[in-house]
N, CA, C and O atoms as a DFTB+ gen file, in Angstrom:
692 C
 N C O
     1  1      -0.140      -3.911     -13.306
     2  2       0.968      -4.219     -12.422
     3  2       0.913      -3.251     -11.258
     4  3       0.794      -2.026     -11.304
     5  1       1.034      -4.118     -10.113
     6  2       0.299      -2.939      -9.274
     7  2       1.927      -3.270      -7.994
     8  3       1.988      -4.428      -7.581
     9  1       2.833      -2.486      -7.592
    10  2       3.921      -2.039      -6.759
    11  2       3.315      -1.237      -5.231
    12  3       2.924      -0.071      -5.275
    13  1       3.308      -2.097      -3.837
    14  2       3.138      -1.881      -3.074
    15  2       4.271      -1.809      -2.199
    16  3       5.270      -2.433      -2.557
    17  1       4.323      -1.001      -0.833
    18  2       5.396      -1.101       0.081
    19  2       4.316       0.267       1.143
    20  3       3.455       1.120       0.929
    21  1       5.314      -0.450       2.606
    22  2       4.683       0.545       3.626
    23  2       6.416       1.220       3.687
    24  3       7.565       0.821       3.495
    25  1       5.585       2.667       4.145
    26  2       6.881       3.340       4.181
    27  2       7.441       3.760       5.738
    28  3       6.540       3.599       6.561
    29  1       8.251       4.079       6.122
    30  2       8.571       4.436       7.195
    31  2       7.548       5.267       8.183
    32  3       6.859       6.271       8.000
    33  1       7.781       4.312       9.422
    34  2       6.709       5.329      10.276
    35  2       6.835       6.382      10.594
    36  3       7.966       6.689      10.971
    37  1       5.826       7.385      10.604
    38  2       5.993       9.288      10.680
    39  2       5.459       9.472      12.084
    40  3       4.276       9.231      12.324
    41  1       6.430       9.958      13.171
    42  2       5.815       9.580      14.444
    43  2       5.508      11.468      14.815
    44  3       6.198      12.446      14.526
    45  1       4.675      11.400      15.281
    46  2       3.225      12.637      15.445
    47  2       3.565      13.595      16.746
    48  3       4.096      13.012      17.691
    49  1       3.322      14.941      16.879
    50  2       3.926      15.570      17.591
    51  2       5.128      16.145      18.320
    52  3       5.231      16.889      19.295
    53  1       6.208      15.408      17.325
    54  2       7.717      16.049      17.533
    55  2       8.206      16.675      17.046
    56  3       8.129      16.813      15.825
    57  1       9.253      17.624      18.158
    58  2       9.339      18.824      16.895
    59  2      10.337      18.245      15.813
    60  3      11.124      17.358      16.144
    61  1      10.308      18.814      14.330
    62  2      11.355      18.298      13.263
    63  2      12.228      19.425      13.113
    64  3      11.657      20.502      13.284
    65  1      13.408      19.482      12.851
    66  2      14.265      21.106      12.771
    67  2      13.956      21.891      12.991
    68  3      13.982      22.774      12.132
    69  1      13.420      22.176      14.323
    70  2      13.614      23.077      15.103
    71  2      11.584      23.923      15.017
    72  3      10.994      24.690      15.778
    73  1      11.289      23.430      14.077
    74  2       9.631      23.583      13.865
    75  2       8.484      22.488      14.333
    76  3       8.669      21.276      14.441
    77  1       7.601      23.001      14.512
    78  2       6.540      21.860      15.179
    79  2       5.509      22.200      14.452
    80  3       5.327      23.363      14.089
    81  1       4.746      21.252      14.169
    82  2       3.463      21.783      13.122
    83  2       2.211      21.061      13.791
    84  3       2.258      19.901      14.200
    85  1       1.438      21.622      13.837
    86  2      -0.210      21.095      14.069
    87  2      -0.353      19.599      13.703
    88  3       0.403      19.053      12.900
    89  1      -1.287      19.017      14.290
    90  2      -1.437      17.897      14.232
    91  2      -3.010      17.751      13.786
    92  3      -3.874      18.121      14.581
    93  1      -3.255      17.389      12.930
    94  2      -4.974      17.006      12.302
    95  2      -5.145      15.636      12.453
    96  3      -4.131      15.253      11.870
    97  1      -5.635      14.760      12.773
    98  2      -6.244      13.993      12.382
    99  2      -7.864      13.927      12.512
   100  3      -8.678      14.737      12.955
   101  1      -8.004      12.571      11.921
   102  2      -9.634      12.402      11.731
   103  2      -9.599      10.894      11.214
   104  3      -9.070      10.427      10.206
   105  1     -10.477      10.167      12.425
   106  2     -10.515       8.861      11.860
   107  2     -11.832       8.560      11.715
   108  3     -12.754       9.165      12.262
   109  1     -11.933       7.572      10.939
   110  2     -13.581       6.578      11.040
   111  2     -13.750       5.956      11.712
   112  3     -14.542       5.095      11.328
   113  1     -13.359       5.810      12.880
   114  2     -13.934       5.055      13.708
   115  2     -13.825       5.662      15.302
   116  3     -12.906       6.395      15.666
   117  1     -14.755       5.287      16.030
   118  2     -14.553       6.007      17.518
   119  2     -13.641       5.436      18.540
   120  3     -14.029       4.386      19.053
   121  1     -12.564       5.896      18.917
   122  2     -11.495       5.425      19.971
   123  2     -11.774       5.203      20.934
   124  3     -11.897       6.212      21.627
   125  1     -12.019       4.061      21.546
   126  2     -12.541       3.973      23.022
   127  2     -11.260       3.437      23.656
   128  3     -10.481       2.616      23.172
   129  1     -11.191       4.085      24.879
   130  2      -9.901       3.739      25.624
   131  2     -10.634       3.849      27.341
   132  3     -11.563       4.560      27.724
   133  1      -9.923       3.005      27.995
   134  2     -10.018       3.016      29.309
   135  2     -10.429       3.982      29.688
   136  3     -11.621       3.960      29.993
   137  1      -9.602       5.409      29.873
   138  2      -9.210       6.803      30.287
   139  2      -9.507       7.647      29.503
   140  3      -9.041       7.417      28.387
   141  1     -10.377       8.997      29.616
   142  2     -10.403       9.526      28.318
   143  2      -9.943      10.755      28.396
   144  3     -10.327      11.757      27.793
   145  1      -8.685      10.568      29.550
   146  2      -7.554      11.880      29.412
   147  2      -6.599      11.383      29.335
   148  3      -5.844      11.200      30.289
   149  1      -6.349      10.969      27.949
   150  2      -4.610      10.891      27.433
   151  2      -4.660      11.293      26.247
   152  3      -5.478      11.457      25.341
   153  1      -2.790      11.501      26.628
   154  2      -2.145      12.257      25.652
   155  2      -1.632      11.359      24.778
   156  3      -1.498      10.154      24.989
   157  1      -1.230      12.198      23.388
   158  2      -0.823      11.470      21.784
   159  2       0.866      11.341      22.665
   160  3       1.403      12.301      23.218
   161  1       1.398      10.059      22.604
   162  2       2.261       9.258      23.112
   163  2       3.480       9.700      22.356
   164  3       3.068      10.200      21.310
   165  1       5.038       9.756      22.408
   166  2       5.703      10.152      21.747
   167  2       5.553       9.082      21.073
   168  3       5.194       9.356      19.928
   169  1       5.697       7.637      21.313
   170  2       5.418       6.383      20.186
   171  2       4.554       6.829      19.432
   172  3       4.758       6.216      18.384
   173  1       3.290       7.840      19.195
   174  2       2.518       7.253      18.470
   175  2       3.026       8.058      17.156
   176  3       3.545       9.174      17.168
   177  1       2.671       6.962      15.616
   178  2       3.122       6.885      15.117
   179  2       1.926       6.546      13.618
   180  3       1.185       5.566      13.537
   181  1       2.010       7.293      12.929
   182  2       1.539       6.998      10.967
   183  2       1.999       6.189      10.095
   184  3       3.012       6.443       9.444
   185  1       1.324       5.130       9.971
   186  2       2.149       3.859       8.688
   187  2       1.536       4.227       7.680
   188  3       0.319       4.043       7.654
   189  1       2.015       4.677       6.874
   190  2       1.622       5.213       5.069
   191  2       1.783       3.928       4.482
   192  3       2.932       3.485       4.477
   193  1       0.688       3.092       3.881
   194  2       0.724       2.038       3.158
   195  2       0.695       2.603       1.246
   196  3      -0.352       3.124       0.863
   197  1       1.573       2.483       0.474
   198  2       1.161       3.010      -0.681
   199  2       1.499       1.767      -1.913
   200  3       2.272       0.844      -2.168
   201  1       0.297       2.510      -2.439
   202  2      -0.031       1.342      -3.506
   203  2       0.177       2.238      -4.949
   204  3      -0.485       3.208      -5.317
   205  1       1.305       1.587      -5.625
   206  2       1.682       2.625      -7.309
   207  2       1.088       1.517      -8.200
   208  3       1.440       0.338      -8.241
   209  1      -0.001       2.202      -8.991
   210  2      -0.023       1.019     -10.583
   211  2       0.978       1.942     -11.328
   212  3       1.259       3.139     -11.381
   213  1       1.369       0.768     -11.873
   214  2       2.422       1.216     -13.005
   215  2       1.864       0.412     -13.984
   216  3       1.391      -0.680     -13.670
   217  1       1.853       0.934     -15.501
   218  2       1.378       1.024     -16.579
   219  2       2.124      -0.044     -17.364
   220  3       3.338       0.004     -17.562
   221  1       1.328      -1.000     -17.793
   222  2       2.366      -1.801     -18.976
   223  2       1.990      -1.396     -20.440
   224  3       0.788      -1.303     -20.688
   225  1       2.796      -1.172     -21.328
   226  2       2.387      -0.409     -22.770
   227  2       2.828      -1.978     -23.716
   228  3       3.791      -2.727     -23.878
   229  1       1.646      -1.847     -24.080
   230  2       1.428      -3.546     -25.041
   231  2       2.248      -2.954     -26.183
   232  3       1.836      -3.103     -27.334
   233  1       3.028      -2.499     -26.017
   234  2       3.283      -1.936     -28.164
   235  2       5.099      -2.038     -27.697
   236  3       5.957      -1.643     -28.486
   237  1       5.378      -2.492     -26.623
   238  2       6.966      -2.264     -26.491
   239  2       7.151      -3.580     -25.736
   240  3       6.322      -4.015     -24.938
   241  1       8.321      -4.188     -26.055
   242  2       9.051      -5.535     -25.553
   243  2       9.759      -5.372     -24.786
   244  3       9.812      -6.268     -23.943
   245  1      10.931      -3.887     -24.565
   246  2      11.822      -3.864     -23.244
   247  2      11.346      -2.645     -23.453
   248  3      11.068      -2.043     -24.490
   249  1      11.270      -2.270     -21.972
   250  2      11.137      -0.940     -21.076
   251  2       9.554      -0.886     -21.309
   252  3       9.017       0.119     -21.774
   253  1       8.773      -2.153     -20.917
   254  2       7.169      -1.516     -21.049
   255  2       6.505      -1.575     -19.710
   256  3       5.286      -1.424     -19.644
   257  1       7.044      -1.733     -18.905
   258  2       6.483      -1.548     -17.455
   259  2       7.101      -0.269     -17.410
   260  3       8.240      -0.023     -17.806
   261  1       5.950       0.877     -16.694
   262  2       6.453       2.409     -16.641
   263  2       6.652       2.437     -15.071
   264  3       6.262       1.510     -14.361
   265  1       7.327       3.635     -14.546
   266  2       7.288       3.657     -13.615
   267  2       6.331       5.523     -13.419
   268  3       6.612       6.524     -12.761
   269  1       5.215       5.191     -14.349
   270  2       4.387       6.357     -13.560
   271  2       2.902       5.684     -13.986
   272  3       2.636       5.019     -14.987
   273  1       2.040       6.086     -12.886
   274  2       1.034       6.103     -13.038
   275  2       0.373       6.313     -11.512
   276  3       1.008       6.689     -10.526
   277  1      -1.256       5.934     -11.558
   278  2      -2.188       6.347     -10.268
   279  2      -1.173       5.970      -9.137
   280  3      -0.598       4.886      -9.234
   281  1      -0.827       7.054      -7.723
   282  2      -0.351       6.273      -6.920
   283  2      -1.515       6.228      -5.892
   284  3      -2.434       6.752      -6.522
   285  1      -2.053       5.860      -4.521
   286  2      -2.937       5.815      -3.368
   287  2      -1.961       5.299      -2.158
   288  3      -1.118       4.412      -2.289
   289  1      -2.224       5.992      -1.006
   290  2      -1.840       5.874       0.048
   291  2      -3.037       5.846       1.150
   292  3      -4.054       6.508       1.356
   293  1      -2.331       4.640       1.802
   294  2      -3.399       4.555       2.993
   295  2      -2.476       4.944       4.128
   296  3      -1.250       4.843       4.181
   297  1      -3.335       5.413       5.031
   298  2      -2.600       5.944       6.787
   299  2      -3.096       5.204       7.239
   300  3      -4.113       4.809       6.670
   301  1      -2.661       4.504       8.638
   302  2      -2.651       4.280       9.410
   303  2      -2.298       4.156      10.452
   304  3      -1.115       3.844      10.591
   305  1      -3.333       4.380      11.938
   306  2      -2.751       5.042      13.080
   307  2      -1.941       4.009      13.514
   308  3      -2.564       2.949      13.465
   309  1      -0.282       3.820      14.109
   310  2       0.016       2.603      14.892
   311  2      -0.530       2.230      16.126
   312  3      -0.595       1.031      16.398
   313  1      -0.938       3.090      16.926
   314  2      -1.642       3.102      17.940
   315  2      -2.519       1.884      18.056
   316  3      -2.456       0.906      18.801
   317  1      -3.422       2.257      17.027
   318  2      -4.873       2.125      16.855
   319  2      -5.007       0.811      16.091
   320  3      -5.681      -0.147      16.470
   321  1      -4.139       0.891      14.740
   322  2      -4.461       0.146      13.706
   323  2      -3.295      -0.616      13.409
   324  3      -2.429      -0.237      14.198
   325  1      -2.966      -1.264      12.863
   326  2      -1.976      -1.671      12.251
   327  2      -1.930      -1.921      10.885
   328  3      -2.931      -2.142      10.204
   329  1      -0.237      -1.874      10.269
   330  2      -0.480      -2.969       8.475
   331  2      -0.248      -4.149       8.538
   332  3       0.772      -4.668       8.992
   333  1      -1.385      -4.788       7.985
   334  2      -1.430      -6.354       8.056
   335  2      -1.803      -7.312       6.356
   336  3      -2.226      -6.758       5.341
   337  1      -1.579      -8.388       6.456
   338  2      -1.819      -8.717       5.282
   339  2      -3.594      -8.535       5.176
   340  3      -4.279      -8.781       4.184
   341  1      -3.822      -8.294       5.819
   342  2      -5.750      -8.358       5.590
   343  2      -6.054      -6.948       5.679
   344  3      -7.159      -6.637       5.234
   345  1      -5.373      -6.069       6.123
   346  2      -5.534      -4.573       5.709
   347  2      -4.917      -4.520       4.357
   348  3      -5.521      -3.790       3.572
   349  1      -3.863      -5.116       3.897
   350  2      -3.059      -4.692       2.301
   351  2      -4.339      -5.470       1.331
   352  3      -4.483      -5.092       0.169
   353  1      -5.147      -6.457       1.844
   354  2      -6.108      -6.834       0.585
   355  2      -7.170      -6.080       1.061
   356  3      -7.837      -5.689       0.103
   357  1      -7.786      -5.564       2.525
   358  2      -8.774      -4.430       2.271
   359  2      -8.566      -3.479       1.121
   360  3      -9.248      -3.255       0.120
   361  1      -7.434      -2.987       1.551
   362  2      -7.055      -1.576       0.396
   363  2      -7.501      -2.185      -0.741
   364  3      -8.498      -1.773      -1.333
   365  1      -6.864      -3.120      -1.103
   366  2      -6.516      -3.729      -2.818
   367  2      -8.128      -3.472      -3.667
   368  3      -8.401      -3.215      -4.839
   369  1      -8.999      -3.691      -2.398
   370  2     -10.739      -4.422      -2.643
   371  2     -11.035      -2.610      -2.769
   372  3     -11.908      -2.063      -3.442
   373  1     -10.088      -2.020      -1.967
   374  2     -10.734      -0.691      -2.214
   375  2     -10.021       0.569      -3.373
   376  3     -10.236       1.781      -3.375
   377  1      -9.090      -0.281      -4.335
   378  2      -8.441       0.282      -4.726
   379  2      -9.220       0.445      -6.384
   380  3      -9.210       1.350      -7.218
   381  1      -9.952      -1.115      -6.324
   382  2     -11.457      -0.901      -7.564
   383  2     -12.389       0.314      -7.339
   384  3     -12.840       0.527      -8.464
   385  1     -12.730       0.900      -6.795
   386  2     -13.221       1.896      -6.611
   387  2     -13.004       3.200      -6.574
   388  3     -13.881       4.048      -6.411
   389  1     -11.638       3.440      -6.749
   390  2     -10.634       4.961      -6.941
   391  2     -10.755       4.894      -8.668
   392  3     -10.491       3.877      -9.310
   393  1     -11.159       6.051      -9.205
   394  2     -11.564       6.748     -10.463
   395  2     -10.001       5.851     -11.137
   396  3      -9.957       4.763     -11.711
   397  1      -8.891       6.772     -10.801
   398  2      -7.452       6.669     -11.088
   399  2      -7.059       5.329     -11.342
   400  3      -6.215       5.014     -12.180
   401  1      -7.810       4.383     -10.459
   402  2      -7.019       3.334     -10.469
   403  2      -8.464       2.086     -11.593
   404  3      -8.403       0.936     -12.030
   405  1      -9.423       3.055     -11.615
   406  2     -10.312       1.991     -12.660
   407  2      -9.601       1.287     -13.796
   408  3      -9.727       0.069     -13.926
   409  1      -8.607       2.246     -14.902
   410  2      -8.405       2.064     -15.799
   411  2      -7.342       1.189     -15.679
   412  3      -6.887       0.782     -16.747
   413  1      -6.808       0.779     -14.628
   414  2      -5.693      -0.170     -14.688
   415  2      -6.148      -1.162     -13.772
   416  3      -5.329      -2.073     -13.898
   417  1      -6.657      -1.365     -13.258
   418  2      -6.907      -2.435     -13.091
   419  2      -8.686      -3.679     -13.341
   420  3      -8.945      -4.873     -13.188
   421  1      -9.396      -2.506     -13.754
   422  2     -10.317      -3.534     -14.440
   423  2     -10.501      -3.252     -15.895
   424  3      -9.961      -2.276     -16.416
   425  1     -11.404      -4.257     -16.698
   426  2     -11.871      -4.476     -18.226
   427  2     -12.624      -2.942     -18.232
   428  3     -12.421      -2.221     -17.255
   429  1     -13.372      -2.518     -19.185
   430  2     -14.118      -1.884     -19.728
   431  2     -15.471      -1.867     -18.985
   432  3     -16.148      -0.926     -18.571
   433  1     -15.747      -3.903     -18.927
   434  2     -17.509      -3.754     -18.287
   435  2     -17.031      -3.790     -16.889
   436  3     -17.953      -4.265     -16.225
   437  1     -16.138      -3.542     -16.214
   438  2     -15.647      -3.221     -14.581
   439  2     -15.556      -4.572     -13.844
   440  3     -15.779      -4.810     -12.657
   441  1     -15.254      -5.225     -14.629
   442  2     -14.297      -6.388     -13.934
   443  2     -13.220      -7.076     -14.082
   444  3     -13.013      -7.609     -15.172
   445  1     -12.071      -7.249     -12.759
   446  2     -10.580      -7.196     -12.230
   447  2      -9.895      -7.822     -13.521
   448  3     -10.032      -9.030     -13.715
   449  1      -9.139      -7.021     -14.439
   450  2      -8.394      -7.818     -15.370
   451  2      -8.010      -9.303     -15.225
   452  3      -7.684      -9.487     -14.053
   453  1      -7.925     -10.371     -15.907
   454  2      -7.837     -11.250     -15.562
   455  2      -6.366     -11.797     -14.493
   456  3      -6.306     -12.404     -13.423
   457  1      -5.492     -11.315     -15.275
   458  2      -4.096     -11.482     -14.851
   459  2      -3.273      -9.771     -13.839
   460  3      -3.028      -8.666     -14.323
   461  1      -3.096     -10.210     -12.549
   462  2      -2.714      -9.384     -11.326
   463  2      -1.559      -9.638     -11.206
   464  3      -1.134     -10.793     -11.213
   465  1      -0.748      -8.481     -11.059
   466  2       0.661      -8.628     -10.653
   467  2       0.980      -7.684      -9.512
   468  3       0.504      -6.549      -9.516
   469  1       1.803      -8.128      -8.489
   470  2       1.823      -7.448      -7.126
   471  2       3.423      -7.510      -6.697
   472  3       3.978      -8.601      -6.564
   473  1       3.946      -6.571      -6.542
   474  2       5.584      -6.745      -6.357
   475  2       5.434      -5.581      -5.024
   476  3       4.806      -4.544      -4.813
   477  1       6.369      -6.406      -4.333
   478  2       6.554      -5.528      -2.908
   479  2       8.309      -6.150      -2.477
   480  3       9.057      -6.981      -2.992
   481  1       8.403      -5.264      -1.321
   482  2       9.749      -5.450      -0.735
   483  2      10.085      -6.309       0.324
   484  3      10.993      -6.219       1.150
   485  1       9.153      -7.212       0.159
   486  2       9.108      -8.832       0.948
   487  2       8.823      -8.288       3.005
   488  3       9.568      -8.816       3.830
   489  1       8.219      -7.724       3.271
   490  2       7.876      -7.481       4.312
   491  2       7.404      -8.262       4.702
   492  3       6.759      -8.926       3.890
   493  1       7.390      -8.693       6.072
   494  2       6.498      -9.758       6.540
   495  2       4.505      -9.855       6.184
   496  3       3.781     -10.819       5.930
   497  1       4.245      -8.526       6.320
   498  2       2.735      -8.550       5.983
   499  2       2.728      -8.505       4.356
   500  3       1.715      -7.961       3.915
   501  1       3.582      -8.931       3.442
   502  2       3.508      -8.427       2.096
   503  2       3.949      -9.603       1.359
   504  3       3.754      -9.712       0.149
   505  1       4.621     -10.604       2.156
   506  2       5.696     -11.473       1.395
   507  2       4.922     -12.773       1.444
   508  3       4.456     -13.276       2.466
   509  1       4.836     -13.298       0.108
   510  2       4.128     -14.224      -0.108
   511  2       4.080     -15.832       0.517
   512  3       3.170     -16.659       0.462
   513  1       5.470     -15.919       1.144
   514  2       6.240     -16.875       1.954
   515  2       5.442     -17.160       3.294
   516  3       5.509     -18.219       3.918
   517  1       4.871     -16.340       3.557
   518  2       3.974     -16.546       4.338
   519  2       2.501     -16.995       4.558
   520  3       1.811     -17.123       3.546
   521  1       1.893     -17.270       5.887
   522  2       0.752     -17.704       5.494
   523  2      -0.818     -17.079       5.473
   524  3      -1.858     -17.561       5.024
   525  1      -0.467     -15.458       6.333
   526  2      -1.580     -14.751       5.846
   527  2      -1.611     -14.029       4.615
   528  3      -2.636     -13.888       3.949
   529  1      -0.012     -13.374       4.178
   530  2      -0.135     -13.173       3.177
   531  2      -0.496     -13.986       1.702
   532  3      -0.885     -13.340       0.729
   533  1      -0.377     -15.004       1.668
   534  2      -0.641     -16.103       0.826
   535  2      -2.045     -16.694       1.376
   536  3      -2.370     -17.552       0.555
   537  1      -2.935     -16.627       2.304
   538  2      -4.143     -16.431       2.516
   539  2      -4.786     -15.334       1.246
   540  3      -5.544     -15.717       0.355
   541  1      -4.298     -13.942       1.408
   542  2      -5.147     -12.690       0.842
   543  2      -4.844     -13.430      -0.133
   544  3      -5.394     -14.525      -0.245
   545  1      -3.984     -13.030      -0.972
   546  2      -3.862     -13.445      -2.289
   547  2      -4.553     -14.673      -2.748
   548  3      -4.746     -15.002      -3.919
   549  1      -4.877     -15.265      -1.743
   550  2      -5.841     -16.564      -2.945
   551  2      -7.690     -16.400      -2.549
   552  3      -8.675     -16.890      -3.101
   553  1      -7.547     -15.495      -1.369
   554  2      -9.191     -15.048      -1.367
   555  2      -9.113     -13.619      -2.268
   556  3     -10.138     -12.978      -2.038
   557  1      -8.331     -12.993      -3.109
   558  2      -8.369     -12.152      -4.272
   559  2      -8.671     -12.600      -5.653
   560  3      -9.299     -12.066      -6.567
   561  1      -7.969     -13.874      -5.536
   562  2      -8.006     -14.674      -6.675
   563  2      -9.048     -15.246      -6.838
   564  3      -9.555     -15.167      -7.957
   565  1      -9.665     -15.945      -5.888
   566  2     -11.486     -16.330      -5.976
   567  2     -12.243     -15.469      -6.433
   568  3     -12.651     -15.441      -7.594
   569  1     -12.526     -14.611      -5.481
   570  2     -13.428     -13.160      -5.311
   571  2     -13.321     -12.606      -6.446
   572  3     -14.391     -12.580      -7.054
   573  1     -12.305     -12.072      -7.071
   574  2     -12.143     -11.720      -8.340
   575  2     -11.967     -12.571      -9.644
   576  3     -11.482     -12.190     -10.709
   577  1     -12.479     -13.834      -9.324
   578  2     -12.310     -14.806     -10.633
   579  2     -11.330     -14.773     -11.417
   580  3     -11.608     -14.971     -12.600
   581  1      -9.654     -14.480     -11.012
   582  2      -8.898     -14.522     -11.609
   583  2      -8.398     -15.677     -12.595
   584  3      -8.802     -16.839     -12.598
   585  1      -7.529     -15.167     -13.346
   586  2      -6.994     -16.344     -14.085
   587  2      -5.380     -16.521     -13.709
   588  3      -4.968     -17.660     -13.928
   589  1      -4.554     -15.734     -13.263
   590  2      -2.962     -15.873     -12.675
   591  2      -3.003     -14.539     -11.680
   592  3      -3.574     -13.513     -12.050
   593  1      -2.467     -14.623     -10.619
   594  2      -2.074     -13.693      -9.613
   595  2      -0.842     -14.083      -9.281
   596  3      -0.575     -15.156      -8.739
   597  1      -0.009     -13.176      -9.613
   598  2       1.273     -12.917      -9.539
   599  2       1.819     -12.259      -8.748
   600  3       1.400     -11.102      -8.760
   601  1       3.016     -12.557      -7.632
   602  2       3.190     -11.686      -6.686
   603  2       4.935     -12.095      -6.332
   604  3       5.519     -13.162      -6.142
   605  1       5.338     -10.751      -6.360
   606  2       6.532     -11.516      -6.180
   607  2       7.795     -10.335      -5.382
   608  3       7.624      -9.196      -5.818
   609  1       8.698     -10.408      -4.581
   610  2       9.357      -9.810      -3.976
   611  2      10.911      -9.434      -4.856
   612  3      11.402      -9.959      -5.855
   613  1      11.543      -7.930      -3.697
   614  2      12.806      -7.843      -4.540
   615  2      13.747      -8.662      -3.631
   616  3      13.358      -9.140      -2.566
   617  1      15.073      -8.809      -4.128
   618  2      15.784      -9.559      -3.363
   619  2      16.433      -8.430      -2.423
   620  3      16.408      -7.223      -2.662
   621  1      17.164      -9.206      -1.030
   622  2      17.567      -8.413       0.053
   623  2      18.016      -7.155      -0.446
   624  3      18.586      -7.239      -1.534
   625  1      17.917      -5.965       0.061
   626  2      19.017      -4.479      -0.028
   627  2      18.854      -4.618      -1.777
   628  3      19.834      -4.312      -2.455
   629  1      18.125      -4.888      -2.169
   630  2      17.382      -4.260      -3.616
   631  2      16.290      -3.725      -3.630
   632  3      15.721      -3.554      -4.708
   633  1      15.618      -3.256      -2.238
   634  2      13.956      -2.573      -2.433
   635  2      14.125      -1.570      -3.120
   636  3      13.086      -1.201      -3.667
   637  1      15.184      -0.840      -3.370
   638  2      15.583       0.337      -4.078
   639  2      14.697       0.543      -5.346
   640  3      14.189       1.567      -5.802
   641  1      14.670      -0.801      -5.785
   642  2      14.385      -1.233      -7.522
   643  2      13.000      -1.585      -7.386
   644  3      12.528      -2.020      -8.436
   645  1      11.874      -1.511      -6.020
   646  2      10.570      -1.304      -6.060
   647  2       9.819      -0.086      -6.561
   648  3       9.950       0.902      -5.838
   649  1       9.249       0.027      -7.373
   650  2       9.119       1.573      -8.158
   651  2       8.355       2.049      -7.407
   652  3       8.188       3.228      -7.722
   653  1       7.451       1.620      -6.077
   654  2       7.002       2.384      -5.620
   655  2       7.541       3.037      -4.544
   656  3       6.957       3.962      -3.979
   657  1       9.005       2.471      -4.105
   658  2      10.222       3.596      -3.658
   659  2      10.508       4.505      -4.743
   660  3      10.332       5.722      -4.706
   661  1      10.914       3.903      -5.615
   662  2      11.229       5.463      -6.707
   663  2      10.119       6.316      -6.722
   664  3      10.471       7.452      -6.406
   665  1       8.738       6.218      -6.997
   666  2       7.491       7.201      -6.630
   667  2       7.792       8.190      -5.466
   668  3       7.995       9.402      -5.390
   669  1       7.734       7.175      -4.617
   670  2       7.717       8.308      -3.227
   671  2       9.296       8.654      -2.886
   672  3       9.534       8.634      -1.678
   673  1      10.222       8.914      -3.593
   674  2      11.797       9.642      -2.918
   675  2      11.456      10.846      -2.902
   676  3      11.399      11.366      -1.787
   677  1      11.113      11.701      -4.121
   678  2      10.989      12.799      -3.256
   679  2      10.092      13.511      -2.082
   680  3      10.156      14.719      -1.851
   681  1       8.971      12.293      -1.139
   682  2       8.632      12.842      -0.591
   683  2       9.547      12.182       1.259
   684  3       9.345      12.463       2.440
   685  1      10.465      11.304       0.571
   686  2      10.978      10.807       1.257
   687  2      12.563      11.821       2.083
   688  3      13.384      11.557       2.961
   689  1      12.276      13.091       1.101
   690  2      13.310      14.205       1.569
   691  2      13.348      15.099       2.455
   692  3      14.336      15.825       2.558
């Protein structure tokens, strides 16, 4: 069971209470721009895409979806990049390949459990109602020879109850 949501954008070079901190980045890819004297924009801005598996324990009937396990976060520059439904199934394709996240989401001989479950907070790039997002999800379901892919949203002013908000509150302080 895998709990996705993008979190609020973290916008880059302002001061926060009264402190200003260094700015690192480092991307993979080379920025080509018109001009190659400009400055980081007060818009510009970090979309943290994070992806929580949460653990289902086969030996319990209520309370067996946990709310801990591998979490992964992707950045992305707003500038540059955006979150889209075809970046949330890049990640997904790259989320088979994180050590942490092997054991939950594939078999033993390393291929995608049969049955996928995906709960998010109905965002436009996330919400299945739509038609790129409901694109990814059925080129996941091929690609990975699934047998049910499951995806499903919380209702309005309930994202609260997305566990991968409960994961990230305290970094949300």
């Amino acid at each position: 069971f895998l709990s996705m949501d993008d979190k609020a954008k973290i916008p880059l070079g302002l001061a926060a209470a009264t402190k200003q901190a260094l700015i690192l980045m480092h991307l993979e890819y080379k920025v080509r721009l018109p001009d190659h004297d400009f400055a980081v924009a007060a818009r510009h801005k970090l979309i943290p895409s994070v992806y929580a598996a949460c653990v289902i324990n086969p030996d319990k009937f209520t309370d067996a979806v946990s709310y801990s396990g591998p979490t992964y976060i992707a950045i992305r520059s707003m500038k540059h990049d955006s979150s889209t439904a075809f970046t949330h199934g890049h990640d997904l394709e790259r989320l088979r390949s994180v050590d942490s996240f092997k054991t939950v989401m594939s078999t033993p001989d390393g291929q995608v459990k049969p049955i996928f479950i995906v709960a998010s907070d109905g965002g436009p790039d996330e919400n299945p109602r739509f038609p790129k997002p409901l694109q990814v999800a059925i080129a996941r379901f091929k690609i990975w020879n699934l047998d049910a892919y499951l995806t499903g949203t919380n209702a309005s002013h309930y994202s609260a109850y997305n566990r991968v908000e409960r994961r990230m509150a305290p970094l949300s302080r």
